[in-house]
Each structure stands twice: as structure tokens, then as C-alpha cells.
C-alpha positions in Angstrom: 78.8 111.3 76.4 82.0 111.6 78.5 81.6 112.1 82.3 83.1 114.7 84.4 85.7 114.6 86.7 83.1 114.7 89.5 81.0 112.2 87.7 84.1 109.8 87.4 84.9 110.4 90.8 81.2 109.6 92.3 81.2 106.3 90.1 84.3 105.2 91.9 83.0 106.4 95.5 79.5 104.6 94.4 81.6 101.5 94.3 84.0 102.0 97.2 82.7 103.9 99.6 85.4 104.4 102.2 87.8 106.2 98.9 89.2 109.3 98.9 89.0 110.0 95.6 90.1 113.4 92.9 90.0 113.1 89.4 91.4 115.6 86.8 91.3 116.0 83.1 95.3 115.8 82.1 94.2 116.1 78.0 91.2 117.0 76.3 87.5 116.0 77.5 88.6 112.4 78.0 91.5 111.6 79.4 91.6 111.5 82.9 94.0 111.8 85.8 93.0 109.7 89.2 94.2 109.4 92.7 92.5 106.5 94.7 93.1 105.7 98.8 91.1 103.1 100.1 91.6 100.6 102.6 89.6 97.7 100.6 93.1 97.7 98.6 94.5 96.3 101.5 96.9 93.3 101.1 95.9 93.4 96.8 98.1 93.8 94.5 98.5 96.9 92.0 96.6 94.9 89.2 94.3 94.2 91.4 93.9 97.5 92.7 93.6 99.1 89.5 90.8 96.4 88.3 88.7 97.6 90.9 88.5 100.9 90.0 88.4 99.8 86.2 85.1 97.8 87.8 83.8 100.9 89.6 83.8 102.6 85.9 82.5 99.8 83.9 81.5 100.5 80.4 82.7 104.3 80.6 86.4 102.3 79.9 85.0 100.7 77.0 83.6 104.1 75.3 83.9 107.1 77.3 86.9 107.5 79.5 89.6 107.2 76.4 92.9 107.5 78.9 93.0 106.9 82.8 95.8 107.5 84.8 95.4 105.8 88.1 97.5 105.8 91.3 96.0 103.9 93.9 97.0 103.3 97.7 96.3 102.3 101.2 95.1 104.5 103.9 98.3 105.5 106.0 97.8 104.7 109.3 
């Protein structure tokens, strides 16, 4: 079953729970638009940043979630 926007949104905040976090459907029912700010992406690169999200979802990027566009960043201080 493919999750929600919200849904995606609460399995990244579940993960990292300082992120401010919105997630939109761009395509159909599955292919999903996100904008992640954290400051646990401090001083990572944006592979890095991006695996931890792809973490936060798990299997849902193996099945569920068939697209994910995905622009992390830093907190501006």
C-alpha cells in the first residue's frame, strides 16, 4: 500500500526528529516530492544526506514510494 504524504513525512520525522519536513505527490499516488532541513546533516555530504532519509523510509523505497524527489539542507542560522 503506498503511504501518504503525511505518512512519508512522519516516517522521516520518526527518524530525525529535529526535521522540518513537507512532502507532496508531484505524479500519481507514488511519486513523491520532499523537502528535508535538519541540522543532523551538518558537515555530511549530499549522498549522505539523502541516505539518511532513504534510511528513514526503509522498505517503502524498495516497494512503495516508486519516485522521490529530495532536497535536503541545513538549518540556517
Amino acid at each position: 500500500m503506498t503511504p501518504t504524504p503525511e505518512e512519508v513525512a512522519a516516517m522521516i520525522r520518526s527518524h530525525m526528529v529535529d526535521a522540518d519536513v513537507e512532502v507532496r505527490l508531484y505524479a500519481g499516488d507514488d511519486h513523491f516530492e520532499a523537502t528535508v532541513i535538519s541540522s543532523a546533516f551538518a558537515g555530511k555530504s549530499r549522498v549522505a544526506q539523502h541516505q539518511m532519509v532513504y534510511a528513514a523510509l526503509g522498505e517503502h523505497m524498495k516497494q512503495a514510494i516508486h519516485a522521490l524527489a529530495l532536497k535536503t539542507a541545513v538549518p540556517k542560522e
